[in-house]
N, C-alpha and C positions, 0 to 999 in steps of 0.2 A: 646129379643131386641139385637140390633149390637150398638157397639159403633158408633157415630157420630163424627163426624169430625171437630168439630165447637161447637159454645157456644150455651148454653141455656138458654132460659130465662123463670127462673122461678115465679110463682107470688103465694107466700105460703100467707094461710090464717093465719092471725094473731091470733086467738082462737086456739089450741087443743082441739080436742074430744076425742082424741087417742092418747095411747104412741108413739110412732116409735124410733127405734134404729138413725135414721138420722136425727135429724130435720133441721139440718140446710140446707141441699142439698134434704131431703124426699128421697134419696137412687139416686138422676139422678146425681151422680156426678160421679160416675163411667163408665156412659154413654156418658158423653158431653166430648169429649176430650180438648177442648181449653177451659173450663173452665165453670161453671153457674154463672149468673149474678141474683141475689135474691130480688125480689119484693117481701113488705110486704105490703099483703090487709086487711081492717078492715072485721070482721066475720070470721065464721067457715067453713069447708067444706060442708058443707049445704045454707049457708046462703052469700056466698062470692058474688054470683050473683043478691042479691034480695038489693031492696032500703032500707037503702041508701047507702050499700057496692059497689052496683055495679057502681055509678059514681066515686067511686076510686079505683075500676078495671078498668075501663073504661080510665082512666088518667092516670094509671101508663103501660096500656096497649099502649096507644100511644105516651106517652114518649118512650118506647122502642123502638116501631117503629121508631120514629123520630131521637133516637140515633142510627139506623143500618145505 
């Protein structure tokens, strides 16, 4: 991956299943050069998209939108 130029926006599952060295950026912070803006969704990596997680994916997804 090349750095980007611009911000990110990420939408981290609120459950861990896994350690990771980064949780707060999950490692993209090195890649978004102006910065990651961090959504936190209800469920796991597995389960972030299924109901009822996914209508507050689904909401914090186009809040963002709506903030570009």
């Amino acid at each position: 991956l090349r750095p980007y130029n611009g911000t990110l926006d990420l939408f981290r599952a609120m459950t861990r299943l896994y350690f990771v060295d980064d949780y707060t950026h999950l490692g993209w912070r090195e890649f978004a050069q102006k910065g990651v803006r961090v959504h936190d969704v209800p469920g796991d990596h597995e389960t972030i998209m299924n109901p009822p997680n996914d209508v507050a994916l689904a909401k914090a997804l186009q809040k963002a939108l709506d903030n570009r």
